[in-house]
Every structure is written in structure tokens, then in C-alpha cells.
C-alpha positions as CSV (number, residue, x, y, z in Angstrom):
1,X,-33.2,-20.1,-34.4
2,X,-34.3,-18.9,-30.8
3,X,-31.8,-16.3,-30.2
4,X,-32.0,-16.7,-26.4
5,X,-30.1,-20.2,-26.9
6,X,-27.3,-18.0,-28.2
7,X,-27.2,-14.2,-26.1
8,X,-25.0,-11.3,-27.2
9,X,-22.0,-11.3,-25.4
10,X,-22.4,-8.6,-22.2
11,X,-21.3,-5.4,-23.4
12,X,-19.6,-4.9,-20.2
13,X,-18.0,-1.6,-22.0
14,X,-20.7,0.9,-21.5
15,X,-20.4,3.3,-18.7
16,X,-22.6,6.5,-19.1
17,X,-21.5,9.7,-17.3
18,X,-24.3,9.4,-15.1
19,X,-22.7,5.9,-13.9
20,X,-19.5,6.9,-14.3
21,X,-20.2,9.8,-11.0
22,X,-21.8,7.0,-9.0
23,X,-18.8,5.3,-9.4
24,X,-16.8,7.9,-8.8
25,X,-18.8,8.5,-5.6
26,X,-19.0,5.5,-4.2
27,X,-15.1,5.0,-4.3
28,X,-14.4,8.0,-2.5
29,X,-17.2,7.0,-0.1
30,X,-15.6,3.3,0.6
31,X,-12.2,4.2,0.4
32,X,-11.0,7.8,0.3
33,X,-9.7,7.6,-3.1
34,X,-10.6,10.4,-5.5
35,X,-10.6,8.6,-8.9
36,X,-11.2,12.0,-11.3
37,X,-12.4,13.3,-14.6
38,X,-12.6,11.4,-17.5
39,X,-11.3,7.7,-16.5
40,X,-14.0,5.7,-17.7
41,X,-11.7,3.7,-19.5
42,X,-9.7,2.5,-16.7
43,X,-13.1,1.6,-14.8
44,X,-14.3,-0.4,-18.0
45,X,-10.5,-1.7,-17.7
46,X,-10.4,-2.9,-13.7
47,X,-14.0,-3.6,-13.4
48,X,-14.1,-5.8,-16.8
49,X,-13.4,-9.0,-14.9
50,X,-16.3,-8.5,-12.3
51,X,-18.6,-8.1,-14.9
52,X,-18.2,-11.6,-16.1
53,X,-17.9,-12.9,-12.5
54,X,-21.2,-11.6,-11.0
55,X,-23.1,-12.0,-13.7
56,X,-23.6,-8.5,-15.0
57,X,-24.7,-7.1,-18.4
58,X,-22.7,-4.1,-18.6
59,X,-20.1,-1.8,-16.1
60,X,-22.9,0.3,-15.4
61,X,-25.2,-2.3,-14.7
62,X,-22.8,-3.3,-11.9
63,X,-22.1,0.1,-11.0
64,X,-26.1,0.3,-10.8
65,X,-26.2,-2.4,-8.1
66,X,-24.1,-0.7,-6.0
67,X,-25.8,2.2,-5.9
68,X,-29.0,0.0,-4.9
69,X,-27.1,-1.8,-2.0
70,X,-25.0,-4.4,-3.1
71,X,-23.4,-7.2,-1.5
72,X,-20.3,-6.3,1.2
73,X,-18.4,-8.7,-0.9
74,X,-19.3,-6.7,-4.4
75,X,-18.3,-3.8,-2.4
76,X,-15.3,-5.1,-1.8
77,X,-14.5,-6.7,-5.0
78,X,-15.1,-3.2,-6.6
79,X,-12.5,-1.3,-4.1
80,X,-10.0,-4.2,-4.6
81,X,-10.3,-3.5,-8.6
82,X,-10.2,0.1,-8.7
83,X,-6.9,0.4,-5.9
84,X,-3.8,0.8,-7.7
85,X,-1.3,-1.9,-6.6
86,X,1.7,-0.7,-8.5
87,X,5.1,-1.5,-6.5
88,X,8.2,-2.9,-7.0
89,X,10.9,-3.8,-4.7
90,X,12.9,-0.8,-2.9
91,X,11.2,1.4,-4.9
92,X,13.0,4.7,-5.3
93,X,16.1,3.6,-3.3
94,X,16.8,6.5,-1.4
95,X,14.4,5.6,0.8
96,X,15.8,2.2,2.1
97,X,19.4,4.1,2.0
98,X,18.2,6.3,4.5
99,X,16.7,4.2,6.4
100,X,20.1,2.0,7.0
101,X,22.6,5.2,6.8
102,X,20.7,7.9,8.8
103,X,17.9,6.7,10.6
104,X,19.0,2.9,11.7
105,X,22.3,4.6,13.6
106,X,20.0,7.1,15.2
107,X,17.7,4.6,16.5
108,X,20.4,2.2,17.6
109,X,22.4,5.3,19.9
110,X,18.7,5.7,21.0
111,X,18.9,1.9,22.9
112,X,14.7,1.6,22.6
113,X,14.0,-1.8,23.3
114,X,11.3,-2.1,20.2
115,X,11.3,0.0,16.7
116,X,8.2,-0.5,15.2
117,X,7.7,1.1,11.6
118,X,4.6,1.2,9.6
119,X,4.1,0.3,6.4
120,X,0.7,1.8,5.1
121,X,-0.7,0.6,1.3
122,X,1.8,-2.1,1.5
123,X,0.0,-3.7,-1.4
124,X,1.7,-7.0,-2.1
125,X,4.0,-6.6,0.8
126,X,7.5,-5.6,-1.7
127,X,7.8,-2.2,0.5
128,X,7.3,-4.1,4.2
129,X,9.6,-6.9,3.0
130,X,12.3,-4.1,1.3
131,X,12.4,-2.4,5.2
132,X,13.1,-5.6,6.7
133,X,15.6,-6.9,4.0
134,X,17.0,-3.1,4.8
135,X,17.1,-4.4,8.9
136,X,19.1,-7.5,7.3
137,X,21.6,-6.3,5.6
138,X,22.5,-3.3,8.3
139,X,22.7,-5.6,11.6
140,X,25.0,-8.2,9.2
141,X,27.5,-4.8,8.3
142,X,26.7,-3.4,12.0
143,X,26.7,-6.5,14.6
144,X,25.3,-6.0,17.6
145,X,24.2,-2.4,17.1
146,X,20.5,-2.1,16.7
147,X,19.5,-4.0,19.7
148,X,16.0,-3.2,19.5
149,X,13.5,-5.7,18.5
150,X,11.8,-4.4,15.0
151,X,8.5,-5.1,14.2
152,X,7.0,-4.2,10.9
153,X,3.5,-3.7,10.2
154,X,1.8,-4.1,6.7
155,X,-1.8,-2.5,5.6
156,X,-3.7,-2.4,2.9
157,X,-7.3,-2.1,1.5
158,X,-6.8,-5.1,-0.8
159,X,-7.5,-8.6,0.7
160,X,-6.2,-10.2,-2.2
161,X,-2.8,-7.9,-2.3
162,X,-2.1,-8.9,1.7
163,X,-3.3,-12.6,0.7
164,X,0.4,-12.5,-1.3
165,X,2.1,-10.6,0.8
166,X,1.3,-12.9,3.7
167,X,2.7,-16.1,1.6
168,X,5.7,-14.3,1.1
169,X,6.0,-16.5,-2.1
170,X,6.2,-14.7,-5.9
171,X,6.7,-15.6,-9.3
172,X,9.1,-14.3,-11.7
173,X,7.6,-11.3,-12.9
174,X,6.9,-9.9,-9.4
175,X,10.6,-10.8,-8.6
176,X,12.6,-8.7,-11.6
177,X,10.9,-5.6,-10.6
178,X,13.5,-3.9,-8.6
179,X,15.2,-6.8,-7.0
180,X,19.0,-8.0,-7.2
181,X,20.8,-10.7,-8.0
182,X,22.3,-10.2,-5.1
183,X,19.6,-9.8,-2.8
184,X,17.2,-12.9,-4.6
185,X,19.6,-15.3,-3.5
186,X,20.3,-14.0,-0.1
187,X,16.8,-13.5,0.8
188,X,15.0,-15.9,-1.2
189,X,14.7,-19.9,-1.9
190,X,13.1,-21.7,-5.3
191,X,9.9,-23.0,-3.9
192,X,6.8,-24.6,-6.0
193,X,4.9,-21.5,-6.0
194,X,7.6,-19.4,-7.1
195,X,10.8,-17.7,-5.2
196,X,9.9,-18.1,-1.1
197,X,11.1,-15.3,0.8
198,X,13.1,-16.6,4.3
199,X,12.2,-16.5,7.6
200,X,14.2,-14.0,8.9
201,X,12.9,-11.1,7.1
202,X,9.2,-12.5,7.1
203,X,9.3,-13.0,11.0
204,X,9.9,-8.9,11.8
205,X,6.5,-9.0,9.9
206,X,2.6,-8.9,9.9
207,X,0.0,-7.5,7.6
208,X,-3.5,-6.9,8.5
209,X,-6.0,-5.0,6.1
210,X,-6.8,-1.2,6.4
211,X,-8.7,1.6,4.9
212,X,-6.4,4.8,5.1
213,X,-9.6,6.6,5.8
214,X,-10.5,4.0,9.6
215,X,-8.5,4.4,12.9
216,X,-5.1,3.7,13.4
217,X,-6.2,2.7,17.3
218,X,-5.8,-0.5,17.0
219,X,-2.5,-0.5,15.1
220,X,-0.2,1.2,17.9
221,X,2.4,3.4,18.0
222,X,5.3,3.4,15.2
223,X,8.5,5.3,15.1
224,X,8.9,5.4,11.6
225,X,5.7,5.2,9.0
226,X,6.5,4.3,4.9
227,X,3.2,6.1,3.6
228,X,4.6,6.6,0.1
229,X,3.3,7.0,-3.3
230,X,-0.4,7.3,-2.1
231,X,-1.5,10.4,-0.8
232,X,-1.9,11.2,-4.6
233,X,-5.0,9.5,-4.5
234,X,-7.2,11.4,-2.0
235,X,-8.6,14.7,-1.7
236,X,-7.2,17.6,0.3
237,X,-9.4,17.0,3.1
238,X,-8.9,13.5,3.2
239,X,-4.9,13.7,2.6
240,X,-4.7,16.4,6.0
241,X,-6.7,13.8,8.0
242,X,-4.6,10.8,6.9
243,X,-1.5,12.9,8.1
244,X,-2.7,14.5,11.3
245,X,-3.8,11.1,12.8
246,X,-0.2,9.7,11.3
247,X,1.6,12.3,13.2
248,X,-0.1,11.2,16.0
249,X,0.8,7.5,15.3
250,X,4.3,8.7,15.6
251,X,6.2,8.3,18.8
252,X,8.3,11.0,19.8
253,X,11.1,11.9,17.8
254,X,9.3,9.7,15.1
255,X,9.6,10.0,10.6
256,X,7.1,9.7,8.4
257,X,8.7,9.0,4.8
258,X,6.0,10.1,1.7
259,X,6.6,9.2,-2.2
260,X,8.7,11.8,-3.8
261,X,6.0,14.0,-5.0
262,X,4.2,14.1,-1.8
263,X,4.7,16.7,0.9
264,X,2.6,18.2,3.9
265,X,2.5,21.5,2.3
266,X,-0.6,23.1,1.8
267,X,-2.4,20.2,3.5
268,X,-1.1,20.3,7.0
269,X,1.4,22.0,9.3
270,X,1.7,18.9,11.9
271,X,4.9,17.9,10.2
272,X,8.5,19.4,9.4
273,X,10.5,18.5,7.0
274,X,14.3,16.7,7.8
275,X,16.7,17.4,5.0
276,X,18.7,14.0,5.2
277,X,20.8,14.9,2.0
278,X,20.0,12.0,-0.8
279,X,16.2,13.0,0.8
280,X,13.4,14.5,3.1
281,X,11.6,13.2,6.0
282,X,9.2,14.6,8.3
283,X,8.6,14.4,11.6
284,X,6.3,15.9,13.7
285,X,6.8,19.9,15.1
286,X,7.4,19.7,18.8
């Protein structure tokens, strides 16, 4: 039997060292993101699926073709596989609880007209929708307080994350992670693609796509910035520039909030830390 009418399957496992560093290097190249030693079985993992969809023989073979100039929407495809898009719905807590308790008040006695606040790696949009569920539920228990109109802005690298966060619309499984009961019903409706957020937290928001590692120009000034949970995936030179050019993102008298094992230290000295009790911010030094 002619073996061509029936090919080995692609053994779209292999990934030499050699390929493995290319990969490696492009990644940090593309999009800041320091993958590190020994993961070759999460890139045979994320990349599996692009194997099969462009045709390729093997992980290194497409690794290979990047290397030799491939396609901007390979490139892409690649970056979209290999970003991490773990979240969950006010993740942490603390974060959201100081954000109505300590920093909403503060901003409110302040009588701005706007409060803009950033949310960077947004991913699917849980975090940028948490903030404005936050807004919500703190102008229904404080009428009349924050008079300032609040605009929320999500980014990501991931086209297809900001494609779902733009619908607003998930399914069950993206719904239980971190959400009430409470909080499904108030701020959500059964629709045919899944549960439909409303329209009063999607209209404080807009999401546009973003490499960490590009200008913020174009992206304005914020008075609060949600970059949490992914400085832990760049270098130190790369994690310093991403905060230096966030502190100068930050209006004055401005927060940044980072995950709970991220800090400024050792990368930076543009930001001081705020003791808020149930947590730290920083804001910029004066």
C-alpha cells in the first residue's frame, strides 16, 4: 500500500533545545515575556493546536518558521498561545475592597470630574468588569457621592481574550470562577451565548489591545492602574520600564495596584508604597 495515502500523524511533540531557545527568544522579543528553563512541555502544550492549524509537522518545525520570517498572523497566533490568561472574577478581593473603602471616598472628596483607571493584561475582561461592578455596588450604598464620570480601560496582547471581553457574554465555567450568587443576578442576564453582562457596568468600559512592552501615549492619563499578577513574567529590565512609564501614566496623587507577590523593590524607586491595612498600593514619590 502507498504509504503517502496514509501519513504518520505530525509529531507535533518534538521541540529540541536548540528550538526550544528560539522560542524562548522570540517570545521575549514580541512580547516581553520571559518564558524560562525547562518548559518545553508547556510549549508542546499551548502550541499543540497551531500545529494542526498551519499545517506543520512538528513544534519545532513551526518554531522554525518563525525564526525564518513568518506570517504577522503566525506571530501572533504564537503570542496569543504562549500568554497566560488565567483570571477569575475579583481575584484576590482585597483589591476591589479597597478600591470601594479607601480609595473611592478619597476620589469622591477629591470632586474630579473624570476617574479613569487602567486595567493592563485584562485578559478576558473579569478584572475591568470586577472594577466597574466595584463602581456599582459603591454609588448604590453611597448615592450621589462619586460624581465623577469613570471610565475604565482594558488591554491586552491577546485579540482573542479582548474578543470576549468585548461581548461581555460567558458561559458557565467562566462564570463560577469567583463570582456570587449575588452579584450573577444583579449584574448579569441568561442570554443565548451564555450569562450577558448589563449595560451599566459594560458602558464605564473599553478594551483595546496592547503589548506591555509599546507606549502608553495613546492610552492617556489614569488615576488608578490594576497591573496585577503579571510583572512575574518579564525580566528585570523589562519589569522597571513597564513601571517607570506606569508611574508616569499616573496623574497626580494617582495608585498603581500589583498582584500580591509583586512589588517595585529592587526594580525601581519611582513608586512608594501606601499601607491601606487589608493591603499595599503605590503611588508615585513626589
Amino acid at each position: 500500500m502507498d504509504s503517502s495515502l496514509n501519513p504518520k500523524p505530525a509529531d507535533s511533540g518534538a521541540l529540541s533545545d536548540a528550538d526550544y531557545q528560539a522560542l524562548c527568544a522570540f517570545l521575549e522579543s514580541a512580547s516581553g515575556i520571559v518564558l524560562g528553563d525547562n518548559k518545553h512541555y508547556l510549549v508542546v502544550s499551548r502550541l499543540g493546536r497551531l500545529v494542526k492549524e498551519h499545517d506543520f509537522a512538528s513544534v519545532g518545525e513551526l518554531v522554525r518558521k518563525l525564526d525564518k520570517g513568518a506570517s504577522m498572523r503566525l506571530r501572533q497566533d504564537v503570542v496569543d498561545a504562549m500568554t497566560t490568561n488565567e483570571t477569575m472574577w475579583f481575584r484576590d478581593t482585597y483589591p476591589f475592597e479597597l478600591l470601594s473603602e479607601k480609595l473611592l471616598p478619597e476620589f469622591a472628596r477629591r470632586e474630579a470630574s473624570r476617574l479613569r483607571i487602567w486595567s493592563a493584561a485584562c485578559s478576558s475582561g473579569q478584572e475591568s468588569y470586577s472594577i466597574s461592578m466595584t463602581i456599582s455596588e459603591f454609588n448604590q450604598k453611597n448615592p450621589g457621592l462619586l460624581r465623577s464620570s469613570v471610565e475604565i480601560v482594558g488591554t491586552d496582547i491577546s485579540p482573542s481574550m479582548l474578543e470576549i471581553a468585548r461581548t461581555a457574554c460567558y458561559d458557565d465555567l467562566f462564570i463560577g470562577r469567583g463570582l456570587s450568587e449575588e452579584r450573577r443576578q444583579r449584574f448579569f442576564r441568561q442570554a443565548p451565548c451564555g450569562w450577558q453582562l448589563t449595560d451599566e457596568v459594560r458602558a464605564r468600559t473599553r478594551f483595546s489591545e496592547l503589548n506591555l512592552m509599546a507606549s502608553y501615549a495613546l492610552l492617556g492619563r489614569f488615576d488608578i492602574i490594576f497591573c496585577r499578577n503579571v510583572l512575574i513574567y518579564f525580566s528585570a529590565e523589562s519589569k522597571r520600564d513597564i513601571l517607570e512609564r506606569m508611574a508616569q501614566a499616573l496623574n497626580p496623587g494617582g495608585y498603581l495596584f500589583l498582584g500580591g507577590s509583586e512589588s517595585p523593590t529592587g526594580y525601581t524607586e519611582v513608586f512608594e508604597p501606601v499601607n491601606l491595612g487589608r493591603g499595599v498600593v503605590y503611588r508615585p514619590r513626589r
